[in-house]
C-alpha positions in Angstrom: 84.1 106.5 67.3 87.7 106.5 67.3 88.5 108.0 70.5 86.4 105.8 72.4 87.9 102.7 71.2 91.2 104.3 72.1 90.2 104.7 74.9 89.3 101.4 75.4 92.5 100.0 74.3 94.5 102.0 76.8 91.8 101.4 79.7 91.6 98.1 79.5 95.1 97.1 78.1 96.7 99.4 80.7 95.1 97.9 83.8 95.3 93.8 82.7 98.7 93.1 80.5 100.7 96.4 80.5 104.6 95.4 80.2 105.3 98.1 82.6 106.1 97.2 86.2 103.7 98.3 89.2 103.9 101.5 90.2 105.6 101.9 93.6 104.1 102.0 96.3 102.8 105.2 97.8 105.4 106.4 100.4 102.5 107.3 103.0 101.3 103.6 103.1 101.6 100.0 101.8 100.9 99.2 98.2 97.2 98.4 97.6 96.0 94.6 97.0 94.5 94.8 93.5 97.3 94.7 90.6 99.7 92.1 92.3 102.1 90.4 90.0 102.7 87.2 89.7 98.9 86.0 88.7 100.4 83.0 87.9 99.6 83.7 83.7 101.9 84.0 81.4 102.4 87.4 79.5 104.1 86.1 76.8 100.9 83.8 75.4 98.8 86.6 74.7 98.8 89.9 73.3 97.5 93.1 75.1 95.6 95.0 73.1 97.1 98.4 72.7 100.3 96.4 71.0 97.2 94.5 68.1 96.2 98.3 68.0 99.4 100.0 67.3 100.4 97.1 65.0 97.5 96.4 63.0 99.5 97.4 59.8 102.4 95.4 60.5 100.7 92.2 60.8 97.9 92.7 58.4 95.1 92.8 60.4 92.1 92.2 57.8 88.8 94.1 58.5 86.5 91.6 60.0 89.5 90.9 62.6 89.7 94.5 63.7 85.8 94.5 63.6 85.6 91.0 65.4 88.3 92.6 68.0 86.6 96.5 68.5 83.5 94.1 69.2 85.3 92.1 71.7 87.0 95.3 73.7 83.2 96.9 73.4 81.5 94.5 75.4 84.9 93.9 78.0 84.8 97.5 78.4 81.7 98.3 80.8 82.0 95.3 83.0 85.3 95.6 83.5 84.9 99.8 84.6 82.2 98.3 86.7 84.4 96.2 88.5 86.7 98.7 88.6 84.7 100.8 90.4 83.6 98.0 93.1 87.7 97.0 93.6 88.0 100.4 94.4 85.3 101.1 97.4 85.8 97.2 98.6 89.6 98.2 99.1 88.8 101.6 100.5 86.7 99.5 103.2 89.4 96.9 104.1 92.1 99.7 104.3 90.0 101.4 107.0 89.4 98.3 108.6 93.2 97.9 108.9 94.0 101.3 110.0 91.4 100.9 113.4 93.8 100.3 116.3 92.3 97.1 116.7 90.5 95.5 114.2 87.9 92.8 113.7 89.4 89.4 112.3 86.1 88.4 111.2 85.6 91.2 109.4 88.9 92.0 107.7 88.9 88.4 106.0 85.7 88.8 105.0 86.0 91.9 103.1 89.6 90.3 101.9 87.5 87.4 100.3 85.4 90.5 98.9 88.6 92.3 97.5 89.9 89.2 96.0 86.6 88.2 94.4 86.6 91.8 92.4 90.2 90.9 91.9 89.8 87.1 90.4 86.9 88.1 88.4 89.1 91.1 86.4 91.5 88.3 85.7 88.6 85.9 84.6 87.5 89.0 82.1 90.6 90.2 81.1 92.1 86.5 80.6 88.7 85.9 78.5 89.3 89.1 76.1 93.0 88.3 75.5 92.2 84.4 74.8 89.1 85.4 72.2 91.9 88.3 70.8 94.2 85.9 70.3 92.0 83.4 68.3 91.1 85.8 66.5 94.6 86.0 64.8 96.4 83.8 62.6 99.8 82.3 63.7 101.4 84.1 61.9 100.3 87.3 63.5 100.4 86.3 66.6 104.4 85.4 65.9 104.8 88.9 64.4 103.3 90.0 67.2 105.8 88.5 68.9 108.8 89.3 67.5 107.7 93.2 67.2 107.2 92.9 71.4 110.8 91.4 71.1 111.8 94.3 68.9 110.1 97.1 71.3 112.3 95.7 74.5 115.5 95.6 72.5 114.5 99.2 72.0 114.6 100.5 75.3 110.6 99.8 76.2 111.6 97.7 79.9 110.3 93.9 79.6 107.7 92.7 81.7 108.6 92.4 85.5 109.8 88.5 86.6 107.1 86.4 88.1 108.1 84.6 91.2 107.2 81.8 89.9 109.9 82.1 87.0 112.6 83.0 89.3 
């Protein structure tokens, strides 16, 4: 059981609220639509969850909240590989849309409202599991929380890319 949830943490906290910056793009083409920064939300509010998982000691995570969390990621987990999955084929489609010499109008915005549907509903899930994380802890974990993310970019781990809207 403890891989899987590992798992878990990584997959989902990976692809919503990693404090890395966006890969670059591939050299052989523009950088795909899904994972754009600047979602408008606000890092800094909630907590991904690989940093609850590798911290659960330090902020004294009882057993129901780790129980009340694993439960949370469980059911996150399959919708959000599902839509994973769909982001991935809808983007497939509008790049090759894109790469015909002339393509439809129509149909390129169309399949963009289908992209960004996928996209806005990963944000809607992912936004969801942070939030119900989040109440889940006590202030006071949720500003050791804080300070230990402070800690980890004072120790060489690269803060989270600006947002334009910040700049």
């Amino acid at each position: 059981m403890k891989l899987p949830l590992i798992a878990l943490f990584v997959i989902i906290g990976s692809q919503a609220w990693s404090q890395q910056p966006p890969p670059p793009p591939p050299q052989d083409g523009p950088r795909p639509l899904s994972g754009s920064p600047g979602s408008g939300i606000k890092s800094e509010s909630l907590f991904p969850p690989e940093l609850v998982m590798r911290n659960q000691k330090a902020i004294d995570l009882t057993l129901d909240q780790q129980a009340a969390i694993r439960a949370e990621m469980v059911k996150t987990l399959p919708r959000f590989t599902d839509l994973q999955w769909q982001l991935s084929s809808e983007e497939e489609t509008l790049d090759a849309f894109l790469k015909l010499s002339r393509p439809d109008e129509k149909n390129v915005l169309l399949q963009l409202d289908k992209v960004l549907a996928i996209e806005n509903e990963m944000k809607h899930l992912q936004l969801g599991m942070m939030l119900k994380m989040k109440l889940i802890l006590s202030p006071d974990q949720q500003n050791r929380l804080r300070e230990l993310r402070k800690q980890g970019q004072r120790q060489g781990m690269p803060p989270p890319p600006p947002r334009p809207e910040d700049q």
